[in-house]
SEZASE-720458 format. One record per residue: residue number from 1; residue in three letters; x, y negated, z of N, C-alpha, C, O in turn. Coordinates in steps of 0.02 Angstrom, whole numbers, plus 50000, padded with zeros to 5 digits. Layout:
# SEZASE-720458
NODE  NUM  ala  X  Y  Z  X  Y  Z  X  Y  Z  X  Y  Z $
...
END
This chain:
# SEZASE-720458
NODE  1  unk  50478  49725  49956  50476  49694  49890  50428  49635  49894  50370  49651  49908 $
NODE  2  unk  50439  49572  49884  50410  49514  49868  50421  49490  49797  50469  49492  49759 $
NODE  3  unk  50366  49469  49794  50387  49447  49700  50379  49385  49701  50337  49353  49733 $
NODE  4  unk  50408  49372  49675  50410  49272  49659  50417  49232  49585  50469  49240  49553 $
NODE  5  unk  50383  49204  49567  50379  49159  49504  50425  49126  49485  50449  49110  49539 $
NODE  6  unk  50457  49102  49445  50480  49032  49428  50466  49001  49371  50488  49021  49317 $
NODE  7  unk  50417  48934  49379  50404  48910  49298  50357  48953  49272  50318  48972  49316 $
NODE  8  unk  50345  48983  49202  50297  49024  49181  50271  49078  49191  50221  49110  49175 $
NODE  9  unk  50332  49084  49235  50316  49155  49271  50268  49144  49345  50252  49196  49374 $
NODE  10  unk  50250  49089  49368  50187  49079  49402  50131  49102  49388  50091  49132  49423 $
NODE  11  unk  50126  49081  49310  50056  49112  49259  50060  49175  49261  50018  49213  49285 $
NODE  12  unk  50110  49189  49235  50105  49265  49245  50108  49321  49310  50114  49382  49303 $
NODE  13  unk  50103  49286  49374  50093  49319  49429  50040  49312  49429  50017  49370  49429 $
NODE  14  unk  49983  49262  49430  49921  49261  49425  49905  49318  49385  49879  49369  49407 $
NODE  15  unk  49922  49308  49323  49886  49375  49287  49902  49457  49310  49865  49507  49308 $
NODE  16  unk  49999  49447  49340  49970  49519  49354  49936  49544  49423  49927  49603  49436 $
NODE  17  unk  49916  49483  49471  49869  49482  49519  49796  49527  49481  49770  49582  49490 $
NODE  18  unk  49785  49480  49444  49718  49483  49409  49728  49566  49400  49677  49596  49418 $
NODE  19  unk  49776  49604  49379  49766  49670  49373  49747  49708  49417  49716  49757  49396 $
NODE  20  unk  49755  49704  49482  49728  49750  49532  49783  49794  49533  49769  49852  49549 $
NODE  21  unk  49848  49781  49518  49886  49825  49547  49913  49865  49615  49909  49832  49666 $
NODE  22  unk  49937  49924  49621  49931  49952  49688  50011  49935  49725  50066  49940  49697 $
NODE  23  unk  49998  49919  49780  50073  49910  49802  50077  49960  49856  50030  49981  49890 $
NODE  24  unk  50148  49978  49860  50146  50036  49905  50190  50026  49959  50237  49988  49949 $
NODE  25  unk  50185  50054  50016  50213  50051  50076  50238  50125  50114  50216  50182  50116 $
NODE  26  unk  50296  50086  50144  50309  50133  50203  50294  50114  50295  50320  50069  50328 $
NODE  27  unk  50253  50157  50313  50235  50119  50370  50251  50183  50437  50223  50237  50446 $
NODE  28  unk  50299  50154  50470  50288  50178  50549  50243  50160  50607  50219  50107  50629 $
NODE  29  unk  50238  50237  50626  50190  50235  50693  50233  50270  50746  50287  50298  50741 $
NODE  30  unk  50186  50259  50804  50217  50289  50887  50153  50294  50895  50109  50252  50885 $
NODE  31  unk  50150  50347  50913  50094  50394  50965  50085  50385  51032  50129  50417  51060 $
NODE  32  unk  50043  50352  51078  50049  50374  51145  50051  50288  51176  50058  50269  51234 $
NODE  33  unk  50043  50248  51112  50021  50185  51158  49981  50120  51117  49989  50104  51058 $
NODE  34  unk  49947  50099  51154  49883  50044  51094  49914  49986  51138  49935  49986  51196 $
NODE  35  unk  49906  49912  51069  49925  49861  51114  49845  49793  51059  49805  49798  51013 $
NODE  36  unk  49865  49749  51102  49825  49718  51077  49839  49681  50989  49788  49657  50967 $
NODE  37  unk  49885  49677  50955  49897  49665  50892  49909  49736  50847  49921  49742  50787 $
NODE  38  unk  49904  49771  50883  49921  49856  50860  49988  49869  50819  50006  49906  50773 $
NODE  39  unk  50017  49816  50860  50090  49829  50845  50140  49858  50899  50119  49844  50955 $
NODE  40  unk  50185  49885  50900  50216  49898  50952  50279  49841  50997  50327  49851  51035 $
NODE  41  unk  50241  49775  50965  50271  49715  50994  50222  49671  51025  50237  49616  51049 $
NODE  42  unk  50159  49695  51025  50111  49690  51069  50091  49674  51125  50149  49676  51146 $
NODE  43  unk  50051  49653  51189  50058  49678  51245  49997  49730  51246  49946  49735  51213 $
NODE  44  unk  50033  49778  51313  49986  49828  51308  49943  49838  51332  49929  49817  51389 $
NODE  45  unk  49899  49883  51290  49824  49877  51333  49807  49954  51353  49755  49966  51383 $
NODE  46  unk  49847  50000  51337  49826  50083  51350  49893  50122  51337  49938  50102  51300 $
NODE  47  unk  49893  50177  51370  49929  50230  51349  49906  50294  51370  49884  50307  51426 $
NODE  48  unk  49917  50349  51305  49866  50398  51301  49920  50452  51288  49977  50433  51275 $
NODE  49  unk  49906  50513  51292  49933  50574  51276  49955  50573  51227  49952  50519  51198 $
NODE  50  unk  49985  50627  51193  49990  50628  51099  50029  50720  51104  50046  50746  51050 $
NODE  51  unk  50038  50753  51158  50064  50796  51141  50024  50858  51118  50048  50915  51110 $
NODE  52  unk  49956  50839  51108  49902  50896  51067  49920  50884  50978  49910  50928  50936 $
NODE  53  unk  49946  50822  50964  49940  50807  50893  50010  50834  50854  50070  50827  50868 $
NODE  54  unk  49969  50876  50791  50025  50913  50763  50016  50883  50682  49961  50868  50658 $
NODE  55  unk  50074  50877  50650  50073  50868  50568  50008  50876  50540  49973  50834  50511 $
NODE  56  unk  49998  50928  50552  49925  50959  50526  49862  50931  50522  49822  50930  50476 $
NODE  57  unk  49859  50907  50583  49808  50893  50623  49781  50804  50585  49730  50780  50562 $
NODE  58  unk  49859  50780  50599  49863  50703  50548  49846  50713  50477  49793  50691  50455 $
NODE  59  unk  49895  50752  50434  49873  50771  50365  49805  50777  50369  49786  50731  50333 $
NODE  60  unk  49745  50811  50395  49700  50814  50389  49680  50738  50380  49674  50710  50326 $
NODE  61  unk  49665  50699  50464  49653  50624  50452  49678  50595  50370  49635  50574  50332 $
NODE  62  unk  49706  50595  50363  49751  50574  50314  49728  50593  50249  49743  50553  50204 $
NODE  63  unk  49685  50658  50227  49637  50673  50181  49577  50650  50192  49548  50632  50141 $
NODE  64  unk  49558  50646  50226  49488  50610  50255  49504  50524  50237  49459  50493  50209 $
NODE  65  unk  49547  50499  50249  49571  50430  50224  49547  50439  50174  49488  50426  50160 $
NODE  66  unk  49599  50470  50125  49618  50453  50050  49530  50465  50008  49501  50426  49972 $
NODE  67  unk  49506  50539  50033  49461  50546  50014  49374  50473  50006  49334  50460  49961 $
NODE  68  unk  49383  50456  50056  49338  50398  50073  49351  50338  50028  49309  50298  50009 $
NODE  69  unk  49419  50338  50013  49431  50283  49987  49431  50265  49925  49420  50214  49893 $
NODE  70  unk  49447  50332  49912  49447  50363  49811  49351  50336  49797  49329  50308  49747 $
NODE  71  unk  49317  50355  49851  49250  50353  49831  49235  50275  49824  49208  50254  49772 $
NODE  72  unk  49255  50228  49881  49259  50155  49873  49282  50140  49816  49249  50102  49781 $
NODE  73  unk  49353  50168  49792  49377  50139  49732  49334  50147  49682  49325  50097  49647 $
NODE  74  unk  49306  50193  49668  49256  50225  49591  49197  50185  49613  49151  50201  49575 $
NODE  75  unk  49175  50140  49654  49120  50102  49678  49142  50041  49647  49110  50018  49599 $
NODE  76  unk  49190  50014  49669  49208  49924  49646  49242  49932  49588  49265  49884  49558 $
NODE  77  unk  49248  50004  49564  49280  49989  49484  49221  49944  49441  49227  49889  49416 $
NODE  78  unk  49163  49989  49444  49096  49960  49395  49124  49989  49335  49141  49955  49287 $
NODE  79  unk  49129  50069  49340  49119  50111  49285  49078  50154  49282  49061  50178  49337 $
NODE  80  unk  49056  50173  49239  48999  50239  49242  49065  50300  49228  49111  50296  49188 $
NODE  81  unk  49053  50343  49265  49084  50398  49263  49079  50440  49239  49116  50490  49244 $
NODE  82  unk  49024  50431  49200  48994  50478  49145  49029  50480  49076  49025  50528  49037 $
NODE  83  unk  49058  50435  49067  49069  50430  49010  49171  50425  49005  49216  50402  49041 $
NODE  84  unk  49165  50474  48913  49238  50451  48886  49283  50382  48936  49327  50394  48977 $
NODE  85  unk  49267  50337  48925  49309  50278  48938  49337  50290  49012  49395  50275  49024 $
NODE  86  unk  49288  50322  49071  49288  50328  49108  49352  50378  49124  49393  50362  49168 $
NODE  87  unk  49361  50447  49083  49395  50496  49071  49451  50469  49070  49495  50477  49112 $
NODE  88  unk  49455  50416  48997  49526  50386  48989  49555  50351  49042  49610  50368  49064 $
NODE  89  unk  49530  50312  49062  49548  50276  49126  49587  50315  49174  49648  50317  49181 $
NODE  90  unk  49549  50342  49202  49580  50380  49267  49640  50441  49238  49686  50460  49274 $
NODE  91  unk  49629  50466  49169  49692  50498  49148  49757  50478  49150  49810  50508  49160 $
NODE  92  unk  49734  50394  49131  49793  50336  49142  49804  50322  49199  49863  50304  49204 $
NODE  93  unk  49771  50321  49262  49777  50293  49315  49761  50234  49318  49785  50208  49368 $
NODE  94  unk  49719  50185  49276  49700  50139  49263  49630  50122  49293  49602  50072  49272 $
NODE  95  unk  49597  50162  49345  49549  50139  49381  49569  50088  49418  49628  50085  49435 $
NODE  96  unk  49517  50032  49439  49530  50000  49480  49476  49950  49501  49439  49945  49453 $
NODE  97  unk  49461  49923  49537  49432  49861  49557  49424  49817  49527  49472  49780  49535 $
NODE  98  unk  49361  49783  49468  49348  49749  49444  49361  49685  49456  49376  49645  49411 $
NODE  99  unk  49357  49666  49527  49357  49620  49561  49389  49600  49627  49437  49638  49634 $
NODE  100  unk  49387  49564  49673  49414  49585  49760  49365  49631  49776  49310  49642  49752 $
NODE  101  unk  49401  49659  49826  49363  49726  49843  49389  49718  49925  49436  49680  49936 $
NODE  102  unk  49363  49746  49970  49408  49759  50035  49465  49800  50006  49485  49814  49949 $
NODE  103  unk  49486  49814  50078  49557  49845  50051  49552  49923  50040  49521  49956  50081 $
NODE  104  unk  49579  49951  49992  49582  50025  49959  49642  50063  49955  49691  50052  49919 $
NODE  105  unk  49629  50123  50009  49697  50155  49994  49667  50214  49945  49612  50240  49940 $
NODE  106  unk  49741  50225  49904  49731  50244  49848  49763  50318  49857  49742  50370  49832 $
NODE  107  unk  49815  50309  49895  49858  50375  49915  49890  50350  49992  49905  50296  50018 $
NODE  108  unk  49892  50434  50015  49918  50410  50095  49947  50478  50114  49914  50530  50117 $
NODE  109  unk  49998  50473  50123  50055  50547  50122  50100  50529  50205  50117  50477  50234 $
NODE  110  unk  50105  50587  50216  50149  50574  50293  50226  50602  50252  50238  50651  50216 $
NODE  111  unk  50264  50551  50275  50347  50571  50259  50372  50609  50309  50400  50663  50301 $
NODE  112  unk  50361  50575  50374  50403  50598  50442  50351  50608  50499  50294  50585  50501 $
NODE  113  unk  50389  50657  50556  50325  50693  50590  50404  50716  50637  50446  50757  50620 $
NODE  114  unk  50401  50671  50701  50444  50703  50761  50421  50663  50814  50437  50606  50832 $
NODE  115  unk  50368  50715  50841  50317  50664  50902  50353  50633  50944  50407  50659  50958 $
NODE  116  unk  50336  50573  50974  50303  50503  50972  50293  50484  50904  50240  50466  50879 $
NODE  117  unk  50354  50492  50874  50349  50435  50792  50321  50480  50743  50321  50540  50754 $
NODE  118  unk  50293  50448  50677  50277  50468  50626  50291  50413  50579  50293  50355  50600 $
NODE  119  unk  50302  50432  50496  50303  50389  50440  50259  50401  50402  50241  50460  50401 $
NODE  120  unk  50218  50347  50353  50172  50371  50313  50193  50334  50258  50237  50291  50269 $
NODE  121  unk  50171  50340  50197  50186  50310  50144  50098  50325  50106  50061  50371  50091 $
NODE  122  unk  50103  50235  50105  50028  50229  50092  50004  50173  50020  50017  50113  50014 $
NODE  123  unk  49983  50199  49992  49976  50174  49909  49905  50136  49923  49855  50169  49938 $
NODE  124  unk  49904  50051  49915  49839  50012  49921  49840  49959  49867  49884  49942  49829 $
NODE  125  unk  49783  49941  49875  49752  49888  49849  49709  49837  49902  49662  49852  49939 $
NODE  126  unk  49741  49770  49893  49696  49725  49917  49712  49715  49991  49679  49679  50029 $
NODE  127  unk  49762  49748  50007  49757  49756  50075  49831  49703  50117  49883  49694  50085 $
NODE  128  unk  49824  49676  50186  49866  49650  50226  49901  49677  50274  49887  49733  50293 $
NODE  129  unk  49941  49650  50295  49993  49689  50362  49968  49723  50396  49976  49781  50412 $
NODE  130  unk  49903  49648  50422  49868  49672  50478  49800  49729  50474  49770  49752  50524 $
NODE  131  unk  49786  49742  50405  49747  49786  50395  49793  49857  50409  49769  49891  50454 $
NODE  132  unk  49849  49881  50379  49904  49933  50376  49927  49948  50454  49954  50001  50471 $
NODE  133  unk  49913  49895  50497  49921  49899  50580  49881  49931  50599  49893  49985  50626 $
NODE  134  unk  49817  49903  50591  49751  49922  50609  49739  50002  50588  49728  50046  50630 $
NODE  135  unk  49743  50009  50536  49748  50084  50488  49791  50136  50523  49775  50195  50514 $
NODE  136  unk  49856  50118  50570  49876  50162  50607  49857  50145  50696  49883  50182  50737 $
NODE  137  unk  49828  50112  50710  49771  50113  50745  49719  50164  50769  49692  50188  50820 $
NODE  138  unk  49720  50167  50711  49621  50196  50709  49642  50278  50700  49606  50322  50724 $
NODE  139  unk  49723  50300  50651  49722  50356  50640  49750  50392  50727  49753  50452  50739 $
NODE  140  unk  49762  50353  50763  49771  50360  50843  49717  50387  50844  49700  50446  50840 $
NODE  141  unk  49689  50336  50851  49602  50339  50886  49549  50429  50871  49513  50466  50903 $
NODE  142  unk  49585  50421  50790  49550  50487  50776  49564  50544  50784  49526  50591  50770 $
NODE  143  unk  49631  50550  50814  49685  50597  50848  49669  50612  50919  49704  50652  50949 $
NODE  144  unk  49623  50586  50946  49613  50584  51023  49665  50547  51046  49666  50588  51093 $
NODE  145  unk  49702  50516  51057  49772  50469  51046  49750  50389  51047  49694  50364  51047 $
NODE  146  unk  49819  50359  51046  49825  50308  50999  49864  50283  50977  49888  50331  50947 $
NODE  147  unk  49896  50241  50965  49943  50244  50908  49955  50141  50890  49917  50093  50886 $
NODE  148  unk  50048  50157  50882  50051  50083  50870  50089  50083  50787  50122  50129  50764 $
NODE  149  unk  50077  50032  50760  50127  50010  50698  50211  50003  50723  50218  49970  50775 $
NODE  150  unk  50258  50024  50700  50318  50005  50728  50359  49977  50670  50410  49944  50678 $
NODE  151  unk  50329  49998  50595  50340  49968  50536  50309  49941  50494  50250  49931  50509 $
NODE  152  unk  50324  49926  50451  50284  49908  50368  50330  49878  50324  50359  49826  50340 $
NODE  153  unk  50338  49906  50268  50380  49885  50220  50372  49903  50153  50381  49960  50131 $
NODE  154  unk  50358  49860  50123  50341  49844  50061  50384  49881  49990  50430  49851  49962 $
NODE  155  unk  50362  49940  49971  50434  49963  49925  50409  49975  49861  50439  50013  49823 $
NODE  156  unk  50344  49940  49841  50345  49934  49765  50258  49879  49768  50201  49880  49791 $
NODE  157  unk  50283  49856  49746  50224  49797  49699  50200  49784  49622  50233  49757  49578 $
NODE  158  unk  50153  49802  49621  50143  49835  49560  50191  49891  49514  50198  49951  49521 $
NODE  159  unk  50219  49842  49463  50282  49860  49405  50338  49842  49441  50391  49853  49413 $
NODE  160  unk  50342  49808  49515  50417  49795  49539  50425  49848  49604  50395  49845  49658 $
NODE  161  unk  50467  49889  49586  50516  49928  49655  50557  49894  49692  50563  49834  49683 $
NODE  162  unk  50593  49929  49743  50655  49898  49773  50719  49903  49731  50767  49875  49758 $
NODE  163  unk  50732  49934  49666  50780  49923  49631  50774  49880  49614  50821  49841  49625 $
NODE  164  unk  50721  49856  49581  50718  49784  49536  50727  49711  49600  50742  49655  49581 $
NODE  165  unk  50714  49727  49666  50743  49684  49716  50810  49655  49737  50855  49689  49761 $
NODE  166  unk  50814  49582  49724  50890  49571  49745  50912  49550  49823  50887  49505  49857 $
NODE  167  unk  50955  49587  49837  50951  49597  49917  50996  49505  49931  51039  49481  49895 $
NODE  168  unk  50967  49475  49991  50986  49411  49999  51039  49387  49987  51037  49326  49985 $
NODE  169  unk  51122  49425  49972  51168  49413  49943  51186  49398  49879  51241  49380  49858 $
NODE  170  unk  51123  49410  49845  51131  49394  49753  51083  49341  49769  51039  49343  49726 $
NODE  171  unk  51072  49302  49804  51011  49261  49794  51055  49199  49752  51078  49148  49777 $
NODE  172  unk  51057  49216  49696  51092  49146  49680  51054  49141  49593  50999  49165  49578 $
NODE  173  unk  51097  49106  49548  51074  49087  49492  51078  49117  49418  51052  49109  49363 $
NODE  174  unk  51129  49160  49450  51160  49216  49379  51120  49258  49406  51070  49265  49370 $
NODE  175  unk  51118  49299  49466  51074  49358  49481  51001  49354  49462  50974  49403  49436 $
NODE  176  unk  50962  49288  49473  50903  49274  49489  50871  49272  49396  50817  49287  49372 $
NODE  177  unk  50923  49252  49369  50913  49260  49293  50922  49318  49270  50881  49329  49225 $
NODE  178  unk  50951  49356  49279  50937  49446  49277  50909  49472  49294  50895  49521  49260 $
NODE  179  unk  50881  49466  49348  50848  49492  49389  50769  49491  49319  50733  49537  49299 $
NODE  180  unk  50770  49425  49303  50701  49390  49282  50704  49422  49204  50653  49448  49183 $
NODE  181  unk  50767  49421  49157  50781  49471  49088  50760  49522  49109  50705  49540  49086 $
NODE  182  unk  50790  49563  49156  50764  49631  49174  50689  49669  49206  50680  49727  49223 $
NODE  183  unk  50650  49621  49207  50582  49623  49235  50546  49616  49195  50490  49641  49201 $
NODE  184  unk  50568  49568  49120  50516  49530  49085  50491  49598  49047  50435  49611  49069 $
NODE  185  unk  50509  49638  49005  50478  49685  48979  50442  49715  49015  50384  49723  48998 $
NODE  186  unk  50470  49746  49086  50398  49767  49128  50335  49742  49130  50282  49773  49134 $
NODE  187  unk  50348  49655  49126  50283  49636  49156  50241  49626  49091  50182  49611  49095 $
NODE  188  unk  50267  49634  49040  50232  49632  48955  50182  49669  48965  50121  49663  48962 $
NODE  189  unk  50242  49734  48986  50202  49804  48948  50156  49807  49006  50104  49834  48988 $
NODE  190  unk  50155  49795  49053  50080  49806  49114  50018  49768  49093  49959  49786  49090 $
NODE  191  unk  50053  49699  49075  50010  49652  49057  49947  49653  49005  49890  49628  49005 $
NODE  192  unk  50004  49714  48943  49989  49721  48881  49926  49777  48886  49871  49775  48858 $
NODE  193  unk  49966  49851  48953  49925  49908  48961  49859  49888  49003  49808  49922  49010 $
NODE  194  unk  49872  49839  49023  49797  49830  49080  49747  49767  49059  49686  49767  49063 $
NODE  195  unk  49776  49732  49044  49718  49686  49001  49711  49681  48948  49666  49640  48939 $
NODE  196  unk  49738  49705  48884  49751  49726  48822  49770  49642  48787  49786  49636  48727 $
END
């Protein structure tokens, strides 16, 4: 999912930038080899075991992620947690980063698990390709392992999913205007719920 402006709707990507919305991903890994871009198009620089690493073992990493990060997030919100407002917020799911922040994963779930490969589906903020590379990197690293990116794909941005995506065959001028009727109330009501 890429989102794109046209005309006023530039302004209004800025603003729903300005929200700190979370975009979410699906990202593949391979077990059992590190390269120097930590992609698996790389050249390589190691290859390591992986047949000790079980579902389990990742899920764990993978709570240890989320957990660390939840704590970052409640840091660059700049809320007191003490209080009502605080309550409401996060009831809503409306915590977030006041500001830029490094990058924050918010949620991080394994889909698929048939060693060499794995899928994760990972809910962030603030974050780049090459950070989401790196991130299956490191969950190598903490596996006794290591581990390459073999995917990343983008399947919701903020208020936009891959339904609301028009696949390169509608790229034309009737679609692109539907596309834009059919979005505009989304981006109201985000606009409306997050900056009042």
């Amino acid at each position: 999912v890429s989102v794109l402006g046209i005309g006023h709707g530039n302004k209004l990507l800025t603003d729903l930038y300005n929200c700190h919305l979370t975009r979410v991903y699906t990202v593949g890994g391979l077990f059992g080899k590190a390269t120097d871009d930590f992609s698996d198009t790389g050249n390589l620089v190691e290859k390591t075991t992986f047949d000790h690493i079980t579902r389990e073992k990742l899920e764990r990493i993978l709570a240890v992620i989320q957990g660390t990060n939840q704590k970052a997030l409640l840091m660059y919100s700049n809320i007191d947690m003490k209080t009502q407002e605080a309550y409401e917020l996060a009831v809503k799911g409306l915590i977030r980063p006041m500001g830029k922040s490094p990058p924050i994963i918010t949620a991080v779930r394994c889909l698929q698990f048939a060693l060499p490969e794995f899928q994760l589906e990972i809910h962030c903020l603030h974050e780049t390709q090459q950070y989401l590379r790196k991130m299956v990197h490191e969950i190598g690293l903490e596996l006794k392992s290591s581990a390459v990116c073999t995917q990343v794909r983008r399947i919701r941005d903020g208020v936009f999913t891959v339904d609301d995506a028009l696949p390169r065959t509608q790229w034309n001028l009737q679609s692109i205007q539907e596309a834009i009727w059919n979005c505009q109330l989304k981006v109201e009501t985000e606009l409306e719920k997050t900056l009042g």
